[in-house]
C-alpha positions in Angstrom: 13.8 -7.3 -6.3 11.3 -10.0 -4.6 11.0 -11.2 -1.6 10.1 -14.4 -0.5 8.7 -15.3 2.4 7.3 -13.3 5.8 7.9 -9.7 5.4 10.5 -8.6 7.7 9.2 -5.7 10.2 5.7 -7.1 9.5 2.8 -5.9 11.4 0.4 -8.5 12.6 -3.0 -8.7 11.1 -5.2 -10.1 14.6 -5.3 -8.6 17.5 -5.7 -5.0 17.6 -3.6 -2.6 16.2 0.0 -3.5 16.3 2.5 -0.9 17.7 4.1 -0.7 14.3 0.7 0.7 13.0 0.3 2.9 15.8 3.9 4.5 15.5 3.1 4.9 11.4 0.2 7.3 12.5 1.8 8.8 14.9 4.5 9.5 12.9 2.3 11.3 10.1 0.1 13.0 12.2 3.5 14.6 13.8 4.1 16.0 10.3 0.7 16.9 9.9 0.1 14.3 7.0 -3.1 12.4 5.8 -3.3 9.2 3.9 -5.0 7.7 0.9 -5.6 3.9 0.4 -5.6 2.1 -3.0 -6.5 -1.9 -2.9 -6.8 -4.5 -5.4 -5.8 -8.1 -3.6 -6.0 -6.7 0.0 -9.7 -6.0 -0.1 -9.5 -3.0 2.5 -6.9 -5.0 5.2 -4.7 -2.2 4.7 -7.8 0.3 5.7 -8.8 -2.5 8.3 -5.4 -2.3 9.9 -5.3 1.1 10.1 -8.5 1.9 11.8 -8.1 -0.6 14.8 -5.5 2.5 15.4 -7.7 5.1 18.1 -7.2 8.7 16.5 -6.9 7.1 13.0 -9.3 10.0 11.5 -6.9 12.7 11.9 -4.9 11.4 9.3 -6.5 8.8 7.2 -8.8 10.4 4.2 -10.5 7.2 3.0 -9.8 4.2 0.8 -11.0 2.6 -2.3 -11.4 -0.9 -3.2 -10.5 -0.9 -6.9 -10.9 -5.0 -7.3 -12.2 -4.7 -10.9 -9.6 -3.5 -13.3 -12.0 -1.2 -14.7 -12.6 0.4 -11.5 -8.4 1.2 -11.1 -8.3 3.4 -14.4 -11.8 5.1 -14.0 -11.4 5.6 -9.9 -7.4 5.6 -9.3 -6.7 7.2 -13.0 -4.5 4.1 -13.8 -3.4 4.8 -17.6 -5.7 2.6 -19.7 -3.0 1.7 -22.0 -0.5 0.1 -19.4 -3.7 -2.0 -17.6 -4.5 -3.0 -21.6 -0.8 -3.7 -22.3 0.5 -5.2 -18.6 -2.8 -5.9 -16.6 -2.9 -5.2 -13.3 0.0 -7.0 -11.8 2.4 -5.0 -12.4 4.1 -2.5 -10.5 3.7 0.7 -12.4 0.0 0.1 -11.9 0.9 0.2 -8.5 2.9 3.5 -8.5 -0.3 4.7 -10.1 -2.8 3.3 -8.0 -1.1 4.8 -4.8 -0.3 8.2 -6.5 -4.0 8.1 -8.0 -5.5 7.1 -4.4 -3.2 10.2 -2.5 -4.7 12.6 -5.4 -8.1 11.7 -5.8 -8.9 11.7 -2.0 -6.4 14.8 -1.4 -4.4 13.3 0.6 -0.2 14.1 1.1 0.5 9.9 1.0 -1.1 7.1 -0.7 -0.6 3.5 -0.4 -1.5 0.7 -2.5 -1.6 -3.0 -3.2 -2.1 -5.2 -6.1 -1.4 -8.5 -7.1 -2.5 -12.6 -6.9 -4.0 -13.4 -3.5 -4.6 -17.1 -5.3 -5.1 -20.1 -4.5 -4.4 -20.3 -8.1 -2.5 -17.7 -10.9 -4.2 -14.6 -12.7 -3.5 -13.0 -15.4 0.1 -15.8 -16.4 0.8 -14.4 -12.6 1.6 -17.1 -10.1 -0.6 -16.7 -6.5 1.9 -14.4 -4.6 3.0 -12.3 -7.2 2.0 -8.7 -5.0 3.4 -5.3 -5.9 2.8 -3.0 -2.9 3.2 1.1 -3.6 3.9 4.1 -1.8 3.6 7.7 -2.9 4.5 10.8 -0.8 6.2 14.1 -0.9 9.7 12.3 -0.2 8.8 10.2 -3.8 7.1 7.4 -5.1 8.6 3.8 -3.8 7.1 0.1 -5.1 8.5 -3.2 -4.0 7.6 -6.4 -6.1 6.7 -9.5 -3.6 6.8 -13.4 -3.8 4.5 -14.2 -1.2 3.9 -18.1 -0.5 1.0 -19.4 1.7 -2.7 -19.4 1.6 -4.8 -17.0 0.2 -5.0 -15.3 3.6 -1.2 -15.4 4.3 -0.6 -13.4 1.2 -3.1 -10.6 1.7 -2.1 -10.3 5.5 1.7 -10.2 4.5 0.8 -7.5 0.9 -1.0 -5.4 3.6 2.2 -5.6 6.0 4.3 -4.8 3.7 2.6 -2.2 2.6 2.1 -0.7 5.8 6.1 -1.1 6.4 7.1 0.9 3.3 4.8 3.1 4.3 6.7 3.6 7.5 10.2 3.6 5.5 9.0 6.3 3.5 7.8 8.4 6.3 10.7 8.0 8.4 12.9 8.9 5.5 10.4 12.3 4.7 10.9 12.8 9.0 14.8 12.4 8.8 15.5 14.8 5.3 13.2 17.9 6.9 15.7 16.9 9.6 18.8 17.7 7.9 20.4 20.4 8.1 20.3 22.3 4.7 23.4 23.7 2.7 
């Protein structure tokens, strides 16, 4: 489903880290897990945002800035065939760029981002069209976005967004070790 608009929960792009960024590290430093970042659109705001957070290096790994779509398959292992069939708007490039990120840097989560930053369309994609990915031991989650705004508006709200399912998947890994088991 896509959403429209400012990302609900979003975590501010100026101004040092925001406390949503903070708690996300906190939170996967508490279950001893390390990070992988995969970009395309976001050109390392995602990475940006995360190291304005002090103690950031205990779980962050690295990042790679795959903007070519040559560089996705042959750094992130994106399958060949679905960037020669689909491009790399699409959200199963995505789910591999994040799972691809996570393995190739040996880390327990990945995160990526891909899409149309603008000001015009790529690819038959309008500007906006952003698929943001997570992968982790609790699974693999992608949401498909229609941003509007200026080029800056959609990279700061792809790299929210992808911060914020980053947190939803975390939170949801934190609540089913949690649970009590049958």
């Amino acid at each position: 489903m896509a959403e429209r608009g400012p990302v609900a929960g979003a975590v501010p792009g100026a101004g040092g880290a925001a406390p949503a960024v903070e708690r996300l590290v906190m939170m996967l430093e508490a279950r001893g897990a390390t990070l992988a970042v995969a970009e395309s659109l976001t050109g390392g705001q995602v990475s940006a945002e995360l190291v304005r957070v002090p103690g950031v290096s205990a779980v962050l790994r690295g990042g790679v800035v795959a903007y070519a779509t040559d560089l996705k398959c042959e750094l992130l292992g994106v399958d060949a065939g679905l960037l020669a069939e689909h491009g790399p708007v699409h959200p199963d490039v995505a789910r591999q760029m994040a799972r691809g990120a996570a393995h190739r840097l040996g880390a327990s989560h990945g995160v990526a981002t891909t899409g149309v930053a603008g000001p015009g369309a790529s690819d038959g994609h309008p500007a906006g069209t952003v698929h943001v990915a997570v992968h982790g031991p609790g699974g693999i989650r992608v949401r498909r976005l229609a941003l509007a705004g200026s080029r800056a508006t959609i990279r700061g709200a792809a790299s929210a967004a992808a911060l914020a399912l980053l947190a939803s998947l975390v939170a949801d890994e934190r609540e089913q070790s949690a649970a009590p088991r049958r």
